[in-house]
DRENDO-1510 file (C-alpha; in Angstrom, 1 decimal, always signed):
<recs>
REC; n; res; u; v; w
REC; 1; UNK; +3.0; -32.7; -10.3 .
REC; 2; UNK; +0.0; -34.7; -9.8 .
REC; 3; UNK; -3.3; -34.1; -8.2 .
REC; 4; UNK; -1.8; -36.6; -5.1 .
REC; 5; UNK; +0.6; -33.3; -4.5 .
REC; 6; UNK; +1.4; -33.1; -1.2 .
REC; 7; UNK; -0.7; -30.2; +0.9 .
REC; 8; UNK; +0.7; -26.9; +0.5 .
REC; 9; UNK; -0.4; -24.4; +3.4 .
REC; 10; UNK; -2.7; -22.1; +1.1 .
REC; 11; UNK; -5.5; -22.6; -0.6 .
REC; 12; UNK; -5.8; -23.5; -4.4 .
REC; 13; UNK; -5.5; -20.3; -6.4 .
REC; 14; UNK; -3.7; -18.3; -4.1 .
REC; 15; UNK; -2.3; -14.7; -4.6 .
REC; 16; UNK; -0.5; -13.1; -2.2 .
REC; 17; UNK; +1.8; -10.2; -2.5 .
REC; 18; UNK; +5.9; -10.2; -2.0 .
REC; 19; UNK; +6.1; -7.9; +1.3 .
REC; 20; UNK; +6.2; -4.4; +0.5 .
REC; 21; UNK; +3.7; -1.6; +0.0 .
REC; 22; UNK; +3.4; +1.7; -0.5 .
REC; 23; UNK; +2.4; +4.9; +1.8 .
REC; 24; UNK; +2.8; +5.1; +5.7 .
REC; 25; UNK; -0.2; +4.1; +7.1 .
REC; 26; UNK; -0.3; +0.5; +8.0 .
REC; 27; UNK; -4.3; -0.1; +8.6 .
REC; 28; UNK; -4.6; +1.3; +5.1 .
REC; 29; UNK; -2.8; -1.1; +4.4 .
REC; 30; UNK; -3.8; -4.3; +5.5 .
REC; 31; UNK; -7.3; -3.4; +4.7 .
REC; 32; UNK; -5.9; -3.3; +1.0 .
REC; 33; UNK; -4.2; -6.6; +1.7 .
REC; 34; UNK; -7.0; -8.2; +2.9 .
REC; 35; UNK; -9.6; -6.9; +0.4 .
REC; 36; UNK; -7.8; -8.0; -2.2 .
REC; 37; UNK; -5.6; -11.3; -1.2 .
REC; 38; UNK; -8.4; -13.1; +1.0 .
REC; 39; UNK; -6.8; -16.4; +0.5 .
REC; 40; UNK; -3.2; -15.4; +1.3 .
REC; 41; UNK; -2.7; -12.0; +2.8 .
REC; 42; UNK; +0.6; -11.2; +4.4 .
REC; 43; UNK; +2.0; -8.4; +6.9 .
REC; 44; UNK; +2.5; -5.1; +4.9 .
REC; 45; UNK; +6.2; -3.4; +5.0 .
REC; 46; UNK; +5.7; +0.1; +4.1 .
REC; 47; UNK; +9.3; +1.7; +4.1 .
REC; 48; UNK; +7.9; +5.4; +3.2 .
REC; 49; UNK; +8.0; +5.6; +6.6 .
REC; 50; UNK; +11.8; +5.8; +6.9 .
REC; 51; UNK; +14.8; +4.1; +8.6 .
REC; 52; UNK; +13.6; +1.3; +10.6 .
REC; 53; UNK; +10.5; +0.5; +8.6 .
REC; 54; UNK; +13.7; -1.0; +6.0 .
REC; 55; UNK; +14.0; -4.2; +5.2 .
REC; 56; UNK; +17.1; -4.0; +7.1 .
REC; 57; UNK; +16.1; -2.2; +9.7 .
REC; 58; UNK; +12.7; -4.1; +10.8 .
REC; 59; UNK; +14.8; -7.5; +10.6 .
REC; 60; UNK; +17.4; -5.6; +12.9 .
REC; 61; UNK; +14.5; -5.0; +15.3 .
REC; 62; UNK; +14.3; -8.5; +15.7 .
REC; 63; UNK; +17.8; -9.3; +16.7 .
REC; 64; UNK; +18.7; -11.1; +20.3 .
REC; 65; UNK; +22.0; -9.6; +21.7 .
REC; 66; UNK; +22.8; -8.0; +18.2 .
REC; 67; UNK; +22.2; -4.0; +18.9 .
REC; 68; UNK; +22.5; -2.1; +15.6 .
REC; 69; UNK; +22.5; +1.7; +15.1 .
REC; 70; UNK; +22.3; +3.9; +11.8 .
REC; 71; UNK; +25.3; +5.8; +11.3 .
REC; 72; UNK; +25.3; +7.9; +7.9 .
REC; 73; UNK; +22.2; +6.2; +6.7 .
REC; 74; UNK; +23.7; +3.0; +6.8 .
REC; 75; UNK; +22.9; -0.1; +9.8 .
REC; 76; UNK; +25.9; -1.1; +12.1 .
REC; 77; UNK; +26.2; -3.2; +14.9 .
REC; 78; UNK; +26.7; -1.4; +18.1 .
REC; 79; UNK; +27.4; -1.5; +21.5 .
REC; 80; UNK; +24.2; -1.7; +23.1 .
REC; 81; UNK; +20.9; -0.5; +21.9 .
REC; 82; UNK; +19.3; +2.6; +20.9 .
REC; 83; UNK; +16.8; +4.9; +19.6 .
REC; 84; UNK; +17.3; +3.5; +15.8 .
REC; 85; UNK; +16.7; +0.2; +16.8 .
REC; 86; UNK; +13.8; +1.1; +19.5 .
REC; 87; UNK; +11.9; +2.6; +16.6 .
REC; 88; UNK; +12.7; +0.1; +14.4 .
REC; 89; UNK; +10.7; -2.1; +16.7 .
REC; 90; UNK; +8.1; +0.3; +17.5 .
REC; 91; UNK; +7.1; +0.8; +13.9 .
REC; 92; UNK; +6.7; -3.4; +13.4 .
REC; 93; UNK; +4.5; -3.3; +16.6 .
REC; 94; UNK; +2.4; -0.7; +14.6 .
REC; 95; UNK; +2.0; -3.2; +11.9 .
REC; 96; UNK; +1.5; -6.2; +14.2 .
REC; 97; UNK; -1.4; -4.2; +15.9 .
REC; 98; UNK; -3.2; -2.8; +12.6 .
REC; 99; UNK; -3.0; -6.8; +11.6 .
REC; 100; UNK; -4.4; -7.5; +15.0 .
REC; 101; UNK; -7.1; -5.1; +14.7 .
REC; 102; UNK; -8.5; -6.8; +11.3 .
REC; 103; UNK; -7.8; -9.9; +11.6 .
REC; 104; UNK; -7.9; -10.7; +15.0 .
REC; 105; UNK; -10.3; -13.8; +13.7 .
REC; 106; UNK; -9.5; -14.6; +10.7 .
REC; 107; UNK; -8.6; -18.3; +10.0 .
REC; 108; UNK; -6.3; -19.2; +7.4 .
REC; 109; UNK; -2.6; -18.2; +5.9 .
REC; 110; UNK; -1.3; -15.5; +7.0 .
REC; 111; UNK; +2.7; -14.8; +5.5 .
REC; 112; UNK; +4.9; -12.9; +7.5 .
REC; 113; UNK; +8.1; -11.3; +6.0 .
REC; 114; UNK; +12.1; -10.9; +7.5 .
REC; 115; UNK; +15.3; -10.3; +5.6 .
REC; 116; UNK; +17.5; -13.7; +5.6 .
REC; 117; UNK; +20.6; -13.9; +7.3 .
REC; 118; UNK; +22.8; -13.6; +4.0 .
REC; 119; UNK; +20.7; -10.2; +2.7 .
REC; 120; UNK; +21.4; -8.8; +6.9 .
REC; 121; UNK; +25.1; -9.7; +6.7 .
REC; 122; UNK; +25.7; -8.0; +3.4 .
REC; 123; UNK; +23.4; -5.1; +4.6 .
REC; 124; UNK; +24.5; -4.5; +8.3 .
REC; 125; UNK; +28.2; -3.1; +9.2 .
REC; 126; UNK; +30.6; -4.0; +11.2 .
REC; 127; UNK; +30.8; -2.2; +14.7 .
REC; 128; UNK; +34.5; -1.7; +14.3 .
REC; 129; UNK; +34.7; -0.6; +10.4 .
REC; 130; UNK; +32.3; +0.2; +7.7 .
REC; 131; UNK; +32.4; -3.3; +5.8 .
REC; 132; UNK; +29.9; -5.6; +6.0 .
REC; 133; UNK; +29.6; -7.8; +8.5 .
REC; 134; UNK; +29.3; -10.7; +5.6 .
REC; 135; UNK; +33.5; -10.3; +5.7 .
REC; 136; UNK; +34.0; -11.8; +9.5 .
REC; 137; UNK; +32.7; -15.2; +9.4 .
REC; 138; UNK; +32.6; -15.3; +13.0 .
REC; 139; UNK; +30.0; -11.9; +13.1 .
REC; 140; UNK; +27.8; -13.9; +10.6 .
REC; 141; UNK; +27.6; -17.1; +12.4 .
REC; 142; UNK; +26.6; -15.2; +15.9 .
REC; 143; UNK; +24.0; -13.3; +13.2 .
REC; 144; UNK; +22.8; -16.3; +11.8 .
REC; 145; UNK; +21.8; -17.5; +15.6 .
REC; 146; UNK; +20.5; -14.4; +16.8 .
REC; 147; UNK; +18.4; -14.5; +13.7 .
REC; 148; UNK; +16.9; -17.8; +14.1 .
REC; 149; UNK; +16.0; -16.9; +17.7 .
REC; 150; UNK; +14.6; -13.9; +17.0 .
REC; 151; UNK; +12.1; -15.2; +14.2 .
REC; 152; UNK; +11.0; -17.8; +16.3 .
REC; 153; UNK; +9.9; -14.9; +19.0 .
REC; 154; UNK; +8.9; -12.7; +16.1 .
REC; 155; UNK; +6.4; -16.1; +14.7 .
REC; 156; UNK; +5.5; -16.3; +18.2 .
REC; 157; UNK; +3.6; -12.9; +18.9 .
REC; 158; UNK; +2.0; -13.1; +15.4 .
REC; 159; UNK; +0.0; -16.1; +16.3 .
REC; 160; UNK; -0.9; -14.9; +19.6 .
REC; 161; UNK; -2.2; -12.0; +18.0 .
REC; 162; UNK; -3.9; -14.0; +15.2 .
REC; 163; UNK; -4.7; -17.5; +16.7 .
REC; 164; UNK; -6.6; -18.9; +14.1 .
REC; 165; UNK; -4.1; -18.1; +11.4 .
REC; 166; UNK; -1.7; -20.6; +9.8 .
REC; 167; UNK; +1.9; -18.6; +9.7 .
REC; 168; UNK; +4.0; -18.2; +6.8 .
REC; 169; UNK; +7.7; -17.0; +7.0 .
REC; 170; UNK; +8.9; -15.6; +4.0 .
REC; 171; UNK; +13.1; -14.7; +4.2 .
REC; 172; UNK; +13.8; -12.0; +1.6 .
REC; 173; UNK; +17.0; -12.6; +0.2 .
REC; 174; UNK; +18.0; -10.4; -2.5 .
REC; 175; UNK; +21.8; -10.0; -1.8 .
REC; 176; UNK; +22.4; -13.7; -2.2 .
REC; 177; UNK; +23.5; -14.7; -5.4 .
REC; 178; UNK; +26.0; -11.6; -4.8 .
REC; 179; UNK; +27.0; -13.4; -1.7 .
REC; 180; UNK; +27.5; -16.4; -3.5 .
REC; 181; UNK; +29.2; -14.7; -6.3 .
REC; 182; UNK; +31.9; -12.9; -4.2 .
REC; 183; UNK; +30.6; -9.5; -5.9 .
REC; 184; UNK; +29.3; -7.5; -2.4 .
REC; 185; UNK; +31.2; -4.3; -1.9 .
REC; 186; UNK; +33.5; -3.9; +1.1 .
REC; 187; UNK; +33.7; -0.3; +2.2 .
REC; 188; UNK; +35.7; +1.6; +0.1 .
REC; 189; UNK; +34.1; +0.0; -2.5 .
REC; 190; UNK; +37.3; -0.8; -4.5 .
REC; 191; UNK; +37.2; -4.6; -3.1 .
REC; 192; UNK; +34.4; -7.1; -3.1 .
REC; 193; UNK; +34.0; -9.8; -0.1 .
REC; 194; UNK; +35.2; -13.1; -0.9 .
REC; 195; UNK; +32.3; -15.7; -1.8 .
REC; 196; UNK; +30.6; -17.7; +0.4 .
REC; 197; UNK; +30.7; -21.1; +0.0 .
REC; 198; UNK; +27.5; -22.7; -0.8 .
REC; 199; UNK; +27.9; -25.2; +1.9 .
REC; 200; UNK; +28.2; -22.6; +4.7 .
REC; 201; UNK; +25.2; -20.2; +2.9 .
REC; 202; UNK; +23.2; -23.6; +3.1 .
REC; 203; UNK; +23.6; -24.2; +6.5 .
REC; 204; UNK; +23.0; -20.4; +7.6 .
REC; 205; UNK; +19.6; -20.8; +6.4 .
REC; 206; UNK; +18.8; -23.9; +7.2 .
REC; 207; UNK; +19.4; -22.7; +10.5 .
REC; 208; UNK; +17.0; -19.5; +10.2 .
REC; 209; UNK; +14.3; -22.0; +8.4 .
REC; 210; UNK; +14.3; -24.6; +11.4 .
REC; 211; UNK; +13.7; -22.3; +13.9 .
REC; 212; UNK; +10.2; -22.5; +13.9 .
REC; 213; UNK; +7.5; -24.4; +12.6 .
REC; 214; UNK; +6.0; -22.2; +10.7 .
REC; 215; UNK; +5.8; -23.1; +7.1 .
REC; 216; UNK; +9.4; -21.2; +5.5 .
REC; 217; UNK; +10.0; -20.2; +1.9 .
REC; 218; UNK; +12.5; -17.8; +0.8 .
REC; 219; UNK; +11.8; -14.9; -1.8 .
REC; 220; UNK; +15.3; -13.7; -3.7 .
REC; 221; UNK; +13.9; -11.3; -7.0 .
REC; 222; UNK; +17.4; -11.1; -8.3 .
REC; 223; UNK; +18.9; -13.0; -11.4 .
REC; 224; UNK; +20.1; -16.4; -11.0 .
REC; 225; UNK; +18.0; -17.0; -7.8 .
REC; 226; UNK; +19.9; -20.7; -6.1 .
REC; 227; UNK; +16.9; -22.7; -6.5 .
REC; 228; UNK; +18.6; -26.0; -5.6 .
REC; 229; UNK; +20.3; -24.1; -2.8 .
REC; 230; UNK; +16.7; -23.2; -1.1 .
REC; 231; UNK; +15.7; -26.5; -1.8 .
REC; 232; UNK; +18.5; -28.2; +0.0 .
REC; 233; UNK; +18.5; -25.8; +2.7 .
REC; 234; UNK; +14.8; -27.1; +3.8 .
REC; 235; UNK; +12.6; -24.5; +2.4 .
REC; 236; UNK; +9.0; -25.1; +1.9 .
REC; 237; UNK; +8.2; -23.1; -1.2 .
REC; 238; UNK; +10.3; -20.1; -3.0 .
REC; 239; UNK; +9.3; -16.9; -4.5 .
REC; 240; UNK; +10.9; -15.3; -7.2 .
REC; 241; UNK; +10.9; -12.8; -10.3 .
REC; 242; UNK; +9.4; -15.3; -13.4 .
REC; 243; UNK; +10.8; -12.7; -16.1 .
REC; 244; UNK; +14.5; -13.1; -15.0 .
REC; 245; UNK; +14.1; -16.7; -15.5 .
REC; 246; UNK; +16.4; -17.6; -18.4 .
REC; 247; UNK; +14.5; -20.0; -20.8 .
REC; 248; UNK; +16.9; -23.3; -20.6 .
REC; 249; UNK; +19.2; -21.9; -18.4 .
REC; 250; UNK; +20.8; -23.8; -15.4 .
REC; 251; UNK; +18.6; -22.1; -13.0 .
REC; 252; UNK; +15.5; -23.4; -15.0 .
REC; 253; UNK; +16.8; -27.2; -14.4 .
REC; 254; UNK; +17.0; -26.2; -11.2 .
REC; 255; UNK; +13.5; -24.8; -10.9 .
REC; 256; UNK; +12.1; -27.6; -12.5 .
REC; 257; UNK; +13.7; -29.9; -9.6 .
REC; 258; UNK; +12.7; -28.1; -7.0 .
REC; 259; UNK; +9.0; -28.0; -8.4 .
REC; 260; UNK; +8.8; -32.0; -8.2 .
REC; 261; UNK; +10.4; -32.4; -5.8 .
REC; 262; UNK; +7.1; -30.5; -4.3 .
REC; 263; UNK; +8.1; -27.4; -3.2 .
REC; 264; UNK; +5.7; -24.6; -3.0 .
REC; 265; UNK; +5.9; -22.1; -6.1 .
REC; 266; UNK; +5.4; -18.2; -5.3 .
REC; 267; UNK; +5.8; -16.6; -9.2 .
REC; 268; UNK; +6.1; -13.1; -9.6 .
REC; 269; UNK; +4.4; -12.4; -12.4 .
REC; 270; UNK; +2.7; -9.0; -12.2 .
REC; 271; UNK; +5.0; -6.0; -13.8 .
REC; 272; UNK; +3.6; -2.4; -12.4 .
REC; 273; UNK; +2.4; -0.5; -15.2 .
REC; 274; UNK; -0.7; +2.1; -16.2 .
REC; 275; UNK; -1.8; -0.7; -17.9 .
REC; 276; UNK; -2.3; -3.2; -14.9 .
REC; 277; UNK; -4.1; +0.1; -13.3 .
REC; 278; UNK; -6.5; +0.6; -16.2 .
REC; 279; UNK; -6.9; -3.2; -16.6 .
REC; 280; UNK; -6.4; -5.0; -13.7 .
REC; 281; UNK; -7.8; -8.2; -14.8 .
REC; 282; UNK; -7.7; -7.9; -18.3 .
REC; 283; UNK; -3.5; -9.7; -18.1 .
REC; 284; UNK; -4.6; -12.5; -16.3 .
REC; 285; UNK; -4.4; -14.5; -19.5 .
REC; 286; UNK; -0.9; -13.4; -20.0 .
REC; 287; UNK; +0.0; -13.9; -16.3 .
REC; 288; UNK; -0.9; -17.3; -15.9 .
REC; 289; UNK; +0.5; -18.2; -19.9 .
REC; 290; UNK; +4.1; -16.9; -18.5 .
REC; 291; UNK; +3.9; -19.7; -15.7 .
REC; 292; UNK; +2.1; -22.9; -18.0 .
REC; 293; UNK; +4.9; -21.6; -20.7 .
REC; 294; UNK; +7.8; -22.4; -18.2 .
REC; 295; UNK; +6.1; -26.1; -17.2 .
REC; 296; UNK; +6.1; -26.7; -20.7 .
REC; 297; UNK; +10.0; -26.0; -21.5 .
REC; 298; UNK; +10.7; -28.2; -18.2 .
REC; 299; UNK; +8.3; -31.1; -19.1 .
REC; 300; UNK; +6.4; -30.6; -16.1 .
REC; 301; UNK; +2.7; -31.8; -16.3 .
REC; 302; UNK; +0.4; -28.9; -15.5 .
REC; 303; UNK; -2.0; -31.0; -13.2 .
REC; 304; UNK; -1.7; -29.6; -9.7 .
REC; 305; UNK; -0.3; -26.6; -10.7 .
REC; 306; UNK; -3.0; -24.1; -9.1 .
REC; 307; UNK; -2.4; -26.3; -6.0 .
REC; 308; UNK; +1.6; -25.4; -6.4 .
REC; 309; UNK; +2.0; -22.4; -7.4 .
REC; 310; UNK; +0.9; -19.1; -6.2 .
REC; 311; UNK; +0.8; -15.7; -8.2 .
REC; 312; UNK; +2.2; -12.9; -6.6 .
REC; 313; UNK; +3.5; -9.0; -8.5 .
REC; 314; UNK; +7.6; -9.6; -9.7 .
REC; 315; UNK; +8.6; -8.0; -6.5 .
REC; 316; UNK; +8.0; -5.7; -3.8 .
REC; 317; UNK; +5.2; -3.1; -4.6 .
REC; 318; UNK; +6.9; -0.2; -2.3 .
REC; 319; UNK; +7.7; +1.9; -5.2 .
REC; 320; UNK; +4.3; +2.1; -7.1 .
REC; 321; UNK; +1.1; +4.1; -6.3 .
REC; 322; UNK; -1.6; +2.9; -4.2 .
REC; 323; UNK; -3.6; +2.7; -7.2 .
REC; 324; UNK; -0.8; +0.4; -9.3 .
REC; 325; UNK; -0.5; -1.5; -5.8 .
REC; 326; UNK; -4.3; -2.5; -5.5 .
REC; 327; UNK; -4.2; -3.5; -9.3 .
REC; 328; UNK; -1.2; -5.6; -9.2 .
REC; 329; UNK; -2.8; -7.5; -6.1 .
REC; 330; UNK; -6.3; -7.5; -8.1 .
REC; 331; UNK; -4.6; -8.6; -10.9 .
REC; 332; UNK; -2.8; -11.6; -9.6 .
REC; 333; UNK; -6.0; -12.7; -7.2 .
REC; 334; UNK; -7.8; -13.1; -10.8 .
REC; 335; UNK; -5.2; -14.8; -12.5 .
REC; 336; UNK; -5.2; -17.0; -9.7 .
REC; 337; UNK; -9.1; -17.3; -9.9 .
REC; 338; UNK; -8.7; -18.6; -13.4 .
REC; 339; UNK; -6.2; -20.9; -13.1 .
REC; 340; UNK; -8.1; -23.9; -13.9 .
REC; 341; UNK; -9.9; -22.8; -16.5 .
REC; 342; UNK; -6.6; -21.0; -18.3 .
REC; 343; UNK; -4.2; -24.3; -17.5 .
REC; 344; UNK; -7.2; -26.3; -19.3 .
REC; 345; UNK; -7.1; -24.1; -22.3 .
REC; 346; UNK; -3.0; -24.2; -22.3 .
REC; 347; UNK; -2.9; -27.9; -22.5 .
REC; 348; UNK; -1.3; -29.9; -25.3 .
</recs>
């Protein structure tokens, strides 16, 4: 890319973190957010708190005409709507109103998170049996809709609560190269549901991504994330785990074309470890080396980079301690911070 890039909605050197976080109090947690991501802060997810505050589950909250219960731990549709879902919502209105609270006038990005249609459809079950609703084609398509209207409400409320900010819609797919692959588990667990064309995944999220015009990019942190798959489908930017990139592997190629052809870059670069807590700035040098490493192998000038890409940890931070948490956010804010100077140093 070259310094004529087109505009990306963040500032240079951004950091920003993937979605989740741990504990159960959400102002605790946007004030960590904000504190230490001031140039992209996002909308924690804290799932400590239980069923509803899922990934799953708060999507399912979301949902037009789509009620979903929990039955043995698990999200199904239902017949009408009930408590699960109820508390599902009432748990994202507790994060929408901490956000509110701190950032009521702030201007700038602000990312939002929701789990993509192909992640939901593996994920929810059928009302009538316990495989996924991915296995009716019809289910998915009126999931897919429901979705897209629901996001756009969801999109919405955010900016009425935070009119000055500039809304990001991140779609967490993690199930979807599984999808793709024909390798998600029908009930019993014996079979696997047959794989989704790429055609028909395309055009589910394209659907999901045009429904609003917020700025969309799609996060998937497993191996052999479809690059030219988000890239067709009209995302903005995608976010993914750098260390399952396979050095001159397909999904490189594909990386690299979805990087000129300008899409937005959000690399997950930060591992949790005591290290990162004892040092939180002291990897920046090997955090932005794994990024300029990967331009290199693709033939990808490194001008315009710290306007592309932004460094967030390799996934979501739900599992760590606050104190690994607040390091792996500090740690990718400086990395960001010393983009310039570390690209310059890194160039042939």
């Amino acid at each position: 890319m070259s310094d004529e890039s087109p505009a990306f909605p963040w500032p240079p050197r951004s950091a920003t973190g993937v979605g989740s976080m741990p504990g159960t109090d959400p102002a605790e947690a946007v004030a960590v957010i904000l504190g230490e991501l001031p140039d992209l802060p996002h909308l924690p997810e804290l799932p400590a708190r239980g069923p509803g505050a899922d990934l799953t589950g708060r999507t399912a909250a979301m949902l037009v005409d789509i009620p979903v219960e929990l039955t043995a731990g698990r999200w199904k549709a239902a017949a009408r709507p009930g408590r699960d879902q109820r508390r599902a919502a009432g748990l994202l209105a507790a994060d929408l109103d901490a956000a509110q609270e701190a950032a009521a006038d702030r201007a700038g990005a602000f990312k939002v998170q929701v789990c993509g249609p192909w992640t939901l459809a593996a994920t929810i079950e059928l009302s009538r049996s316990q495989n996924p609703l991915l296995a009716d084609p019809v289910a998915v398509s009126d999931l897919v809709a429901s979705l897209a209207e629901g996001v756009a409400a969801h999109v919405a409320e955010v900016r009425g609560r935070l009119p000055g900010a500039t809304v990001l819609l991140q779609f967490d797919e993690p199930a979807l190269p599984a999808v793709l692959a024909g390798s998600v588990p029908t009930a019993s667990g014996l079979n696997r549901v047959g794989a989704v064309d790429t055609t028909v995944t395309g055009d589910g999220l394209r659907c999901v991504l045009a429904a609003t015009t917020a700025p969309g990019l799609v996060h998937c942190c497993a191996a052999d994330a479809p690059f030219r798959l988000l890239k067709d489908a009209g995302a903005r930017a995608i976010a993914f785990d750098l260390s399952l990139l396979r050095p001159r592997s397909p999904g490189e190629d594909e990386l690299g074309e979805a990087v000129e052809a300008g899409l937005g870059i959000l690399a997950g670069v930060t591992q949790i470890s005591e290290r990162s807590v004892s040092s939180p700035t002291g990897q920046a040098r090997e955090l932005v080396a794994g990024v300029t490493d990967v331009w290199h192998r693709l033939g990808i000038p490194l001008g315009g980079l710290e306007n592309q890409v932004v460094l967030t940890p390799a996934c979501g931070l739900a599992g760590a301690s606050p104190a690994q948490a607040r390091a792996a956010l500090a740690g990718c804010r400086e990395a960001a911070r010393l983009l310039p100077e570390l690209i310059e140093e890194s160039s042939p």
